[in-house]
DOTORPA-544487 format. One record per residue (C-alpha): x, z, y; residue in one letter. Coordinates in pm, 1 decimal. Example, Ala and Ser with C-alpha at 12.3 -4.5 7.8 and 13.67 -1.06 7.14 Angstrom:
REM DOTORPA-544487
u 1230.0, w 780.0, v -450.0, rest A .
u 1367.0, w 714.0, v -106.0, rest S .
This chain:
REM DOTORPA-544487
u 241.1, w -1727.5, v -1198.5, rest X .
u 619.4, w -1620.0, v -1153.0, rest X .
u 664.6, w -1243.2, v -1090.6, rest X .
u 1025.4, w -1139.6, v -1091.0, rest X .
u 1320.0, w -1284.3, v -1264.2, rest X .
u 1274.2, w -1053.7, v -1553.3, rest X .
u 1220.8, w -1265.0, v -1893.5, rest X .
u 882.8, w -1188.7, v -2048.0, rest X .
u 1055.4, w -1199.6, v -2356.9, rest X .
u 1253.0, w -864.4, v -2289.0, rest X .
u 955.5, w -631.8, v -2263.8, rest X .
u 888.7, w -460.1, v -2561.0, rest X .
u 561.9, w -394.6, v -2560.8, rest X .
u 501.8, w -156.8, v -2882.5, rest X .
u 354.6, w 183.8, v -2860.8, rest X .
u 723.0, w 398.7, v -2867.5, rest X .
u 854.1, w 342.8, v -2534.7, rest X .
u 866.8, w 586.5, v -2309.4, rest X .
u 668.5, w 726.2, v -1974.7, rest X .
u 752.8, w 607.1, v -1661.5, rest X .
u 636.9, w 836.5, v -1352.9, rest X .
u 604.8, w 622.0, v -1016.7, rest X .
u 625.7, w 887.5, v -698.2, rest X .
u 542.5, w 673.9, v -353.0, rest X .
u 680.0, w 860.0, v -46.6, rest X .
u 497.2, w 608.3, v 224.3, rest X .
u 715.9, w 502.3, v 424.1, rest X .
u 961.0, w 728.5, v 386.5, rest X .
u 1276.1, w 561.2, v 486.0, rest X .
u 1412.2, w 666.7, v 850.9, rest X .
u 1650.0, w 604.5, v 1105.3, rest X .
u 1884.1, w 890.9, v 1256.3, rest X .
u 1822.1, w 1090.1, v 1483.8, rest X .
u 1945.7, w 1076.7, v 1807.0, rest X .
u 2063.0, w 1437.9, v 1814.1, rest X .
u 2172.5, w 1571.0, v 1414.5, rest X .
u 2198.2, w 1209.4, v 1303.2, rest X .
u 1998.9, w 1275.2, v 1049.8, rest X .
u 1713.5, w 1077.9, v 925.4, rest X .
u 1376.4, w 1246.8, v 825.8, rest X .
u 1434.9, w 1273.7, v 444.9, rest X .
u 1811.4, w 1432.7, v 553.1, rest X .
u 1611.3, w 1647.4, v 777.5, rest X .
u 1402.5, w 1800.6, v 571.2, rest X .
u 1440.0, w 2098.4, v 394.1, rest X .
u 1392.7, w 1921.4, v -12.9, rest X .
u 1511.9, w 2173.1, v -263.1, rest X .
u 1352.2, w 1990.6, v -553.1, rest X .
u 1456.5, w 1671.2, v -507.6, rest X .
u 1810.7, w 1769.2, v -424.8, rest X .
u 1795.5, w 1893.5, v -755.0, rest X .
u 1638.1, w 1612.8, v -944.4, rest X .
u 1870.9, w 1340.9, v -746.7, rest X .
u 2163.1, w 1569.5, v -868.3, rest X .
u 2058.6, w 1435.1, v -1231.5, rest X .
u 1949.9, w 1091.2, v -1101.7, rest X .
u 2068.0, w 753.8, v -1040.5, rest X .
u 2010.9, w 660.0, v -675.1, rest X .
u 2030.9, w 361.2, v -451.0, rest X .
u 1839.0, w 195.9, v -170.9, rest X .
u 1580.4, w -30.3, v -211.1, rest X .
u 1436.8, w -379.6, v -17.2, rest X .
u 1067.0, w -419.5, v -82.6, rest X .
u 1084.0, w -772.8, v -1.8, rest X .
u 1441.0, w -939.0, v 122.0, rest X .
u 1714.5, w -839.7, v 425.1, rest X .
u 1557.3, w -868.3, v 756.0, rest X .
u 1180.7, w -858.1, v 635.4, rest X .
u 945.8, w -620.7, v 782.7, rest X .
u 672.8, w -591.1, v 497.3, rest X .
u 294.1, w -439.6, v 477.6, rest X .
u 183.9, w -193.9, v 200.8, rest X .
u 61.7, w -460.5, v -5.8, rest X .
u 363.6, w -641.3, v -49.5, rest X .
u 544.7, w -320.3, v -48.9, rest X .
u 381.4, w -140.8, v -371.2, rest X .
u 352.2, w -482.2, v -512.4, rest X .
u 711.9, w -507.4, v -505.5, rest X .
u 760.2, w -161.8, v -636.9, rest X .
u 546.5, w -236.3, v -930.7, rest X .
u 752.7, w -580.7, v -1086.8, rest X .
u 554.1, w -862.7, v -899.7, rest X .
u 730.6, w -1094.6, v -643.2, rest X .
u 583.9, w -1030.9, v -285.7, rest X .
u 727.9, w -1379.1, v -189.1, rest X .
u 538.8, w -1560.1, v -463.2, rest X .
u 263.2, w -1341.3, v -523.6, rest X .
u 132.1, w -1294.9, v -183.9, rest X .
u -198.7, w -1138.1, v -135.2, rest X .
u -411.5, w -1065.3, v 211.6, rest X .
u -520.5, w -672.3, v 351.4, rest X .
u -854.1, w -760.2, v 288.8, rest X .
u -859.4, w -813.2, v -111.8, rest X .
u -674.7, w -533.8, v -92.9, rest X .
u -935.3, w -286.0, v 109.9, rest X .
u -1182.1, w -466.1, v -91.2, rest X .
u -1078.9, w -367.8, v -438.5, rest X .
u -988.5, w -20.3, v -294.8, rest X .
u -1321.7, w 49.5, v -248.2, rest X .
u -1430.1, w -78.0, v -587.5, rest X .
u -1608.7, w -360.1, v -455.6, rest X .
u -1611.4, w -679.2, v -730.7, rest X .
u -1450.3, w -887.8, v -614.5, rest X .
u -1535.0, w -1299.3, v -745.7, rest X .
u -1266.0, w -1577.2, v -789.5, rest X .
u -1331.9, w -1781.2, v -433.2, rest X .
u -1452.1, w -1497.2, v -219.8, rest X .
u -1267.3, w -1431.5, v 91.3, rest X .
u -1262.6, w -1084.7, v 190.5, rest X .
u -1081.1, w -982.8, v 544.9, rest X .
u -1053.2, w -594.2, v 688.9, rest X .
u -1249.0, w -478.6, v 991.9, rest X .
u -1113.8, w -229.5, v 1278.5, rest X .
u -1398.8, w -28.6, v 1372.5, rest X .
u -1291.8, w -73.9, v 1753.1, rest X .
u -1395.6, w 75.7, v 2132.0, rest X .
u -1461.2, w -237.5, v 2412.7, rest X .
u -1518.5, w -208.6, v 2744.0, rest X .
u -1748.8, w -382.5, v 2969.5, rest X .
u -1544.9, w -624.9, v 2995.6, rest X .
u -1455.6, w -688.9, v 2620.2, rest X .
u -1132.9, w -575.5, v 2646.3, rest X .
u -1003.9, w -337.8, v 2350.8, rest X .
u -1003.5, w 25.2, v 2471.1, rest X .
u -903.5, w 199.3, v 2126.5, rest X .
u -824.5, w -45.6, v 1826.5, rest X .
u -966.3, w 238.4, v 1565.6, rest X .
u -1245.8, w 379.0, v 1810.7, rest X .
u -1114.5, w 714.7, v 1804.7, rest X .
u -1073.1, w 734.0, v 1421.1, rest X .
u -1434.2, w 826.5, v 1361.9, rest X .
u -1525.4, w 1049.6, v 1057.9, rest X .
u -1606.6, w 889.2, v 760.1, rest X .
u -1984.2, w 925.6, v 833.2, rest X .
u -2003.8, w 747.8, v 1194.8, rest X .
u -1815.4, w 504.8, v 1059.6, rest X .
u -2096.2, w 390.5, v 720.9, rest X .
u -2355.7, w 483.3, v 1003.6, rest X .
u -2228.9, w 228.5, v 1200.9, rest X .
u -2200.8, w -11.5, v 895.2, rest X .
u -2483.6, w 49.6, v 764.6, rest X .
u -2643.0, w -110.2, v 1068.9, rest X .
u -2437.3, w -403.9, v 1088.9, rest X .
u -2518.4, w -448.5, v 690.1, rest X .
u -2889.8, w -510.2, v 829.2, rest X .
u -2789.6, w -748.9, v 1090.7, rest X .
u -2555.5, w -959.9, v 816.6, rest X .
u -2866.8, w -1003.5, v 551.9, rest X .
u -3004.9, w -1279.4, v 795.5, rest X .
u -2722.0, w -1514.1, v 773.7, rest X .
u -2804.4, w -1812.6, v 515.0, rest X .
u -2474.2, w -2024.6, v 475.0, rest X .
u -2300.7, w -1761.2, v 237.1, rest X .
u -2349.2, w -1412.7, v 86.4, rest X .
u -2170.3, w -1144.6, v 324.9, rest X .
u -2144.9, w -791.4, v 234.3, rest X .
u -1977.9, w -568.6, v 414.0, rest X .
u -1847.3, w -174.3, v 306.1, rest X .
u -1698.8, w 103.8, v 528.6, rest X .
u -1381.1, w 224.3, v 374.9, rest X .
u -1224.9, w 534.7, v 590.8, rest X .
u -1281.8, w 658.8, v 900.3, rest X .
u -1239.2, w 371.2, v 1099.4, rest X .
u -1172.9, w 67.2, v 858.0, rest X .
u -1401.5, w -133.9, v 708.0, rest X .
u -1440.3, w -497.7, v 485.9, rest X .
u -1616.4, w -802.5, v 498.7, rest X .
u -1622.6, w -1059.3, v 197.3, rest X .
u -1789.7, w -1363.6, v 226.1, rest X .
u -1899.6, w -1561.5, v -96.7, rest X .
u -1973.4, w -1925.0, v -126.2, rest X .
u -1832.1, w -2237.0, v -127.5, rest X .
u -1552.7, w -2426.1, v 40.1, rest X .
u -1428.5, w -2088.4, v 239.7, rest X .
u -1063.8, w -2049.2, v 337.3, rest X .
u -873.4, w -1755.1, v 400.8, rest X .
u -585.7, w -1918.3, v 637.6, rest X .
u -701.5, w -1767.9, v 979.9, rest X .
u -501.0, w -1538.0, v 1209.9, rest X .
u -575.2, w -1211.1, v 1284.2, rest X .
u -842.9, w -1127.4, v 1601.1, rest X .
u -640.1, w -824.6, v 1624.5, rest X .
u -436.1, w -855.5, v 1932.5, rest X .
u -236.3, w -521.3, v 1825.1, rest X .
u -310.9, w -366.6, v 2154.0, rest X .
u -521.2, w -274.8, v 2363.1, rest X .
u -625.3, w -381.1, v 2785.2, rest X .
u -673.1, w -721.2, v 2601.1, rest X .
u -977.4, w -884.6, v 2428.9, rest X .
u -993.6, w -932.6, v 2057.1, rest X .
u -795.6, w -1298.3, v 1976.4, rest X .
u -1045.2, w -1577.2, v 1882.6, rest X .
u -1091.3, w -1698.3, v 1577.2, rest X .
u -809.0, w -1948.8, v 1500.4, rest X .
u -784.3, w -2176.5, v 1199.5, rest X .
u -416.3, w -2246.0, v 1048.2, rest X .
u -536.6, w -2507.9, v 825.4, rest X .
u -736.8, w -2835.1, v 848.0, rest X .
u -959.8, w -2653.1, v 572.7, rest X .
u -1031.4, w -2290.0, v 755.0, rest X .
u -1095.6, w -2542.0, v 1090.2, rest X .
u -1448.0, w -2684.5, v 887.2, rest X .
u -1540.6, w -2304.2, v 838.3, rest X .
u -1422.2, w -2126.3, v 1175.7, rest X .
u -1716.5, w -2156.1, v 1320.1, rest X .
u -1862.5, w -1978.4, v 1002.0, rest X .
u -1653.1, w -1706.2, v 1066.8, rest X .
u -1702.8, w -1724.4, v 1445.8, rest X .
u -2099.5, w -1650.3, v 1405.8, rest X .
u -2056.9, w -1365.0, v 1162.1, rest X .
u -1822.2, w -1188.2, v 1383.2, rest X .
u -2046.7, w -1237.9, v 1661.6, rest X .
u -2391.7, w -1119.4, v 1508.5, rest X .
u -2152.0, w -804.7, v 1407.1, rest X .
u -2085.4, w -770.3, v 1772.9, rest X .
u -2472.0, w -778.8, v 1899.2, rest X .
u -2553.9, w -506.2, v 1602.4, rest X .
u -2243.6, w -278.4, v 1785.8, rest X .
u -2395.7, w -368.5, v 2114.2, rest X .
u -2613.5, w -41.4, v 2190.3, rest X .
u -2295.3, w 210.8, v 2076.5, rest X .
u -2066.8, w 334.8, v 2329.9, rest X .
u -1749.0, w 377.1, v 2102.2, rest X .
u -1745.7, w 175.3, v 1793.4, rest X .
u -1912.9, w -143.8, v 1973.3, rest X .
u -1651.8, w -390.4, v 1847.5, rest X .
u -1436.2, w -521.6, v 1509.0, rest X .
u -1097.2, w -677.9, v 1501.2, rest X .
u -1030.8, w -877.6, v 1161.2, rest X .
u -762.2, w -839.5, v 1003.2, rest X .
u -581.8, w -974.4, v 691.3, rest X .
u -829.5, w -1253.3, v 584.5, rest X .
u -766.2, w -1322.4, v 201.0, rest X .
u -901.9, w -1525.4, v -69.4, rest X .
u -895.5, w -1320.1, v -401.8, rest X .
u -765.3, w -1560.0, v -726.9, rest X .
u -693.7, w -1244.1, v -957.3, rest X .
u -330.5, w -1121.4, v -1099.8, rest X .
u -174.8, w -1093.1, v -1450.5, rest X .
u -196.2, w -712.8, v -1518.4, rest X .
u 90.7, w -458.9, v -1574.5, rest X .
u -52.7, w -448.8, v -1970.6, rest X .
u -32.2, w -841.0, v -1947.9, rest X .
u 290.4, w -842.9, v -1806.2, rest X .
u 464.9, w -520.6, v -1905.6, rest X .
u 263.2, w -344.6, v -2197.1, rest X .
u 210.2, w -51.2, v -1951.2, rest X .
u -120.8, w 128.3, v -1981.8, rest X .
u -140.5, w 241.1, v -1572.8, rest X .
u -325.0, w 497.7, v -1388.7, rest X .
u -284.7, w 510.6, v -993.7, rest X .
u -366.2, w 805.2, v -814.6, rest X .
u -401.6, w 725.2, v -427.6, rest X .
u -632.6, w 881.9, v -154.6, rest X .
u -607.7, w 567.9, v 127.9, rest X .
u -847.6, w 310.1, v -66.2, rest X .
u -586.9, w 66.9, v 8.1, rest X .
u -365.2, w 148.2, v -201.9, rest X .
u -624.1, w 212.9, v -484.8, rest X .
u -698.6, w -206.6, v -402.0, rest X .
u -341.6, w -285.3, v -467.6, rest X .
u -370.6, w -85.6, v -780.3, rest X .
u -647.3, w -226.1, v -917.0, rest X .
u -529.0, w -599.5, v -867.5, rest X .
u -290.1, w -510.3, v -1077.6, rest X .
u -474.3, w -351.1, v -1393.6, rest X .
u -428.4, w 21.8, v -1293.2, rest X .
u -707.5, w 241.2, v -1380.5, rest X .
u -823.7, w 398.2, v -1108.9, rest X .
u -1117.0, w 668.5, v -1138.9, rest X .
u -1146.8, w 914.7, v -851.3, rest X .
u -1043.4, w 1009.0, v -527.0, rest X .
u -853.6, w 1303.5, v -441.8, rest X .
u -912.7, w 1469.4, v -156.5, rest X .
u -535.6, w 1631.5, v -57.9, rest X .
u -186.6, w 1615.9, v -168.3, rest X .
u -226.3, w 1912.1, v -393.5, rest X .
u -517.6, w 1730.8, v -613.3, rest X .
u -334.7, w 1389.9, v -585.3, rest X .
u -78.5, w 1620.8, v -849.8, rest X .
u -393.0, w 1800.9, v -1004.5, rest X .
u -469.3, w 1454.5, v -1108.5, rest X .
u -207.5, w 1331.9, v -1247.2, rest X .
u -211.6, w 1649.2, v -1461.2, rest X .
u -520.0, w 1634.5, v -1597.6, rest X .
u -519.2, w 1236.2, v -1679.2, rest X .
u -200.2, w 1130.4, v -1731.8, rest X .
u -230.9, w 1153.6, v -2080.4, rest X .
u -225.7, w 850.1, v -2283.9, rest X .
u -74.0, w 621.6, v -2006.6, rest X .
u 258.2, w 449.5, v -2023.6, rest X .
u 295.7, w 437.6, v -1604.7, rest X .
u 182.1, w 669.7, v -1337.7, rest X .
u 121.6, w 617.8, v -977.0, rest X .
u 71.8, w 892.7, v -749.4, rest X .
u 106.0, w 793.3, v -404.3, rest X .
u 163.5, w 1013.8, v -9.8, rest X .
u 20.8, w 875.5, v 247.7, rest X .
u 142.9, w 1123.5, v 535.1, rest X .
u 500.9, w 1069.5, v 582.7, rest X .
u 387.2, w 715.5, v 696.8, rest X .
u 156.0, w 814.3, v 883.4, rest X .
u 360.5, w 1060.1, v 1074.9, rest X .
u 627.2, w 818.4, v 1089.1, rest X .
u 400.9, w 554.6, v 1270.4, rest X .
u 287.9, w 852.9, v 1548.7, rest X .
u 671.0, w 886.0, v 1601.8, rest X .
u 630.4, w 1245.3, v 1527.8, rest X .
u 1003.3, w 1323.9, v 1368.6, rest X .
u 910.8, w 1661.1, v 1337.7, rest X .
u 584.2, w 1627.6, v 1148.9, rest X .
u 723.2, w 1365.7, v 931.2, rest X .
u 969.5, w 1613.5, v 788.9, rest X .
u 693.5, w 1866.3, v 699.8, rest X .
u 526.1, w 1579.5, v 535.1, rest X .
u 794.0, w 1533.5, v 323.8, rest X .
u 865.4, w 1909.6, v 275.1, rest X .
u 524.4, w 1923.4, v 109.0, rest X .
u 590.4, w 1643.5, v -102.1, rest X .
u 898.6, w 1847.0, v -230.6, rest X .
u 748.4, w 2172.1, v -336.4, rest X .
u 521.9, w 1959.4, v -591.5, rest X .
u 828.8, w 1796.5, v -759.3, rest X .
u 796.2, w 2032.4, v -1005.7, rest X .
u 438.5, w 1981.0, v -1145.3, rest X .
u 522.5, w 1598.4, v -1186.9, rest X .
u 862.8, w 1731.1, v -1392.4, rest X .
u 716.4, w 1966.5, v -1575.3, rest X .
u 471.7, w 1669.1, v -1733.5, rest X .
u 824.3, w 1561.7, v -1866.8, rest X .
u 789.5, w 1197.7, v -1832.0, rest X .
u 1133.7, w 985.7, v -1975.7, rest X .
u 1150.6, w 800.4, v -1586.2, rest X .
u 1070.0, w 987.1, v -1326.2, rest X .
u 1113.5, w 716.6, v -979.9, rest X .
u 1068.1, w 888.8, v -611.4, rest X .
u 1081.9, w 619.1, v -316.5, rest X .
u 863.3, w 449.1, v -123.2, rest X .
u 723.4, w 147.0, v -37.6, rest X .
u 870.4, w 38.8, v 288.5, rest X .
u 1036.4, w 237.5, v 596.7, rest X .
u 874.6, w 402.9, v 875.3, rest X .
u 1075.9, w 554.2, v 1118.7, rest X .
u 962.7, w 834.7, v 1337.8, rest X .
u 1171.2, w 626.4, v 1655.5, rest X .
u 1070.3, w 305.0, v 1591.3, rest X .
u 703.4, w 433.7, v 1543.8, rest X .
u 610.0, w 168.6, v 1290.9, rest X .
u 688.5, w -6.3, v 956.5, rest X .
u 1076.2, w -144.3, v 927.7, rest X .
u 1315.7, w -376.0, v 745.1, rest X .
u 1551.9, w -73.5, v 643.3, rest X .
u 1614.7, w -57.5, v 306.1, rest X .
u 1452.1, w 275.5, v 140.4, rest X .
u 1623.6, w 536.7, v -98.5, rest X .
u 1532.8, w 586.7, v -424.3, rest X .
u 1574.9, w 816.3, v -715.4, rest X .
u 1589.9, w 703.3, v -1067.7, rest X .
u 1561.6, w 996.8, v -1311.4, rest X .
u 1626.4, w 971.7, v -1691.6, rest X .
u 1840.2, w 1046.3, v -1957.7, rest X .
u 2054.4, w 762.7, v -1924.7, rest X .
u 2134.6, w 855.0, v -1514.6, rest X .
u 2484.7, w 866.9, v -1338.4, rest X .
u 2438.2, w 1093.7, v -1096.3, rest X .
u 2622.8, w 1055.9, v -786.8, rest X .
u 2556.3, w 1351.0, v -506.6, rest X .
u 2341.0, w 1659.0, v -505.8, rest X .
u 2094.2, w 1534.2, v -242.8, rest X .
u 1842.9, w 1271.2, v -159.8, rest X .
u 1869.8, w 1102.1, v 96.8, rest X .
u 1977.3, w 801.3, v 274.1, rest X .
u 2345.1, w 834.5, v 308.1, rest X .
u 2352.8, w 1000.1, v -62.9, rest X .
u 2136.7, w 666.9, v -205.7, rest X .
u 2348.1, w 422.0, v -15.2, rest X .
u 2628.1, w 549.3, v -221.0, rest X .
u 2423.6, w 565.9, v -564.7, rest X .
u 2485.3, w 375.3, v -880.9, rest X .
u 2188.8, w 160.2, v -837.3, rest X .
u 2341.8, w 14.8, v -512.8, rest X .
u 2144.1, w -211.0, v -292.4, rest X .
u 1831.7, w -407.8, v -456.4, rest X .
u 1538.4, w -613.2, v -414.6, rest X .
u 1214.8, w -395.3, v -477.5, rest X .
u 1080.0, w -619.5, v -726.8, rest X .
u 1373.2, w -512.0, v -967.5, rest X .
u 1274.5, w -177.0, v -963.4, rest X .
u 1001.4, w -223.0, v -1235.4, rest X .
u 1306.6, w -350.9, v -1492.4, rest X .
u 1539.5, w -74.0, v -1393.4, rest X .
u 1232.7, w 111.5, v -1508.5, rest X .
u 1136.3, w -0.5, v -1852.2, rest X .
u 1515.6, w 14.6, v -1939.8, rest X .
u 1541.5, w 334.6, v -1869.5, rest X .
u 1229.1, w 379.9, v -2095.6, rest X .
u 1336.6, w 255.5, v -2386.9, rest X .
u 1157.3, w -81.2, v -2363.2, rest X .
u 1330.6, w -361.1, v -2237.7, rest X .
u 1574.6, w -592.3, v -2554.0, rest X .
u 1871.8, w -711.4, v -2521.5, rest X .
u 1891.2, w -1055.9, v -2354.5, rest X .
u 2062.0, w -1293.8, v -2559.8, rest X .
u 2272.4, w -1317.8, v -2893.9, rest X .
């Protein structure tokens, strides 16, 4: 399996290299705005990252290529070393893995909306109000019931937040290469079930009946009373950062998402924090005796993609004032970016390259800020994500020289 360009020979895997600290921003990358041309990140008020970029090598970072719009999975897989190109690898073994489920070689896993029809089957609310966490595994729970009947394959099915949820089917001769239901809006009803290859055609109808006996379990509730599928994938497993980089990882995420992505990849992953503050409490308590740390943000994302400028900055404000409990662990690479943009105006993920921060001994420090017009000026320049990961282990001591 090809990951980056990186030669496995470089990676010096031996137990003196240094700590490398990964800090994920979601989607932190903006656009200006209209009135102080500033984007978010400029915007906000970031005393402690001013300070560490001030020490730091910067530059500005494409998750996947020029042009390319990509999802959190390809995102953080490009921030951790792997190719998103050749490694590619579906929302629903993602959400799957997230949520600790085991996951089998062959098994086809695919993420639900928990979604609001009318009479009419049109799509009312795509994430049927954003439930709490407990109407949405009541709701599951019943549907589990309904699924134990079917007889062609083993389906389970596990609520993951609010108002997501996953479906894996095991057996033979599945396929994963179907398009989403998800029309990605709403006054519409859900998209059938299409096959993009001969092989998914010989199982749509499979998938067809599943999503339907899902649909008569829904049928007596008045606001999560449909699904939309989304990200059908068939899990084959991934090298792990150990395999690949001699990194013993911990990931510390509260979206189980991102915990999926994490585990693909080898990261231990043991609890869920419940807030930003015990995302660092964490990392405090457990980073010892790891070689790579991922904490990861969810909200400036999320504020990003409610086109809230305003409460996108205060997300990253709070991000800032617990810089200095990740410093004060004194890893040798400290890395703050994120994993794709999100700009408040555009109100969704974007192809804009993202800052990032590189902080080590061996920085040249080019501005006292972070931000994008200070990064687009950095010493790193303008990169593909997947290079980050090598920028990385240099900087920690554990990359050779390449050639005589």
């Amino acid at each position: 399996m090809d990951i980056t360009v990186l030669p496995d020979a470089l990676v010096e895997r031996g137990q003196d290299g240094g700590r490398i600290f990964l800090v994920v921003m979601d989607g932190v990358g903006g656009l200006p705005h209209p009135e102080s041309g500033q984007t978010e990140l400029e915007a906000a008020q970031t005393p402690h990252l001013d300070a560490l970029a001030a020490r730091s090598s910067l530059g500005m970072l494409l998750p996947v290529g020029p042009g390319i719009t990509p999802g959190s999975g390809p995102g953080h897989l490009s921030l951790f070393g792997y190719d998103p190109v050749a490694n590619q690898i579906g929302r629903g073994a993602l959400s799957a893995l997230g949520v600790g489920f085991d996951l089998q070689p062959g098994d086809v896993a695919v993420r639900l909306n928990l979604a609001t029809l009318d009479g009419d089957g049109r799509v009312t609310d795509r994430r049927a109000g954003r439930p709490t966490d407990e109407e949405g595994r009541r709701v599951v729970e019943k549907v589990r019931t309904a699924l134990a009947e079917v007889d062609e394959v083993e389906l389970f099915i596990e609520h993951v937040k609010e108002h997501r949820a996953v479906l894996v089917f095991r057996g033979p001769g599945l396929s994963a290469d179907f398009a989403d239901t998800d029309p990605q809006e709403t006054g519409v009803p859900p998209a059938p079930v299409t096959p993009l290859t001969p092989a998914a055609s010989e199982v749509a109808g499979l998938i067809e009946r599943v999503l339907a006996r899902i649909g008569v379990a829904m049928a007596d509730e008045t606001v999560i009373n449909g699904v939309l599928a989304r990200g059908f994938a068939m899990f084959e497993g991934f090298p792990t950062l150990e395999e690949w980089f001699g990194l013993r990882a911990l990931a510390v995420a509260q979206y189980p998402m991102y915990r999926g992505v994490a585990r693909l990849v080898g990261m231990d992953v043991k609890d869920v924090p419940g807030s930003e503050d015990e995302t660092v409490a964490f990392v405090e308590a457990r980073h010892g005796g790891y070689d790579f740390v991922f904490a990861h943000f969810k909200a400036p994302d999320a504020r990003g993609e409610d086109g809230d400028f305003a409460a996108k900055v205060a997300a990253i404000e709070r991000i800032d004032a617990l810089i200095p409990r990740f410093t004060a662990l004194e890893p040798d690479v400290l890395i703050v970016t994120g994993d794709h943009s999100t700009p408040a105006g555009y109100g969704a993920h974007s192809w804009h390259a993202v800052p990032v921060l590189l902080a080590s001994r061996w920085g040249r420090p080019t501005a006292a800020s972070f931000g994008e017009a200070a990064c687009r000026g950095g010493d790193l320049g303008r990169f593909e994500g997947k290079h980050l990961m090598s920028l990385a282990l240099a900087n920690a001591g554990r990359l050779a020289k390449f050639g005589a």
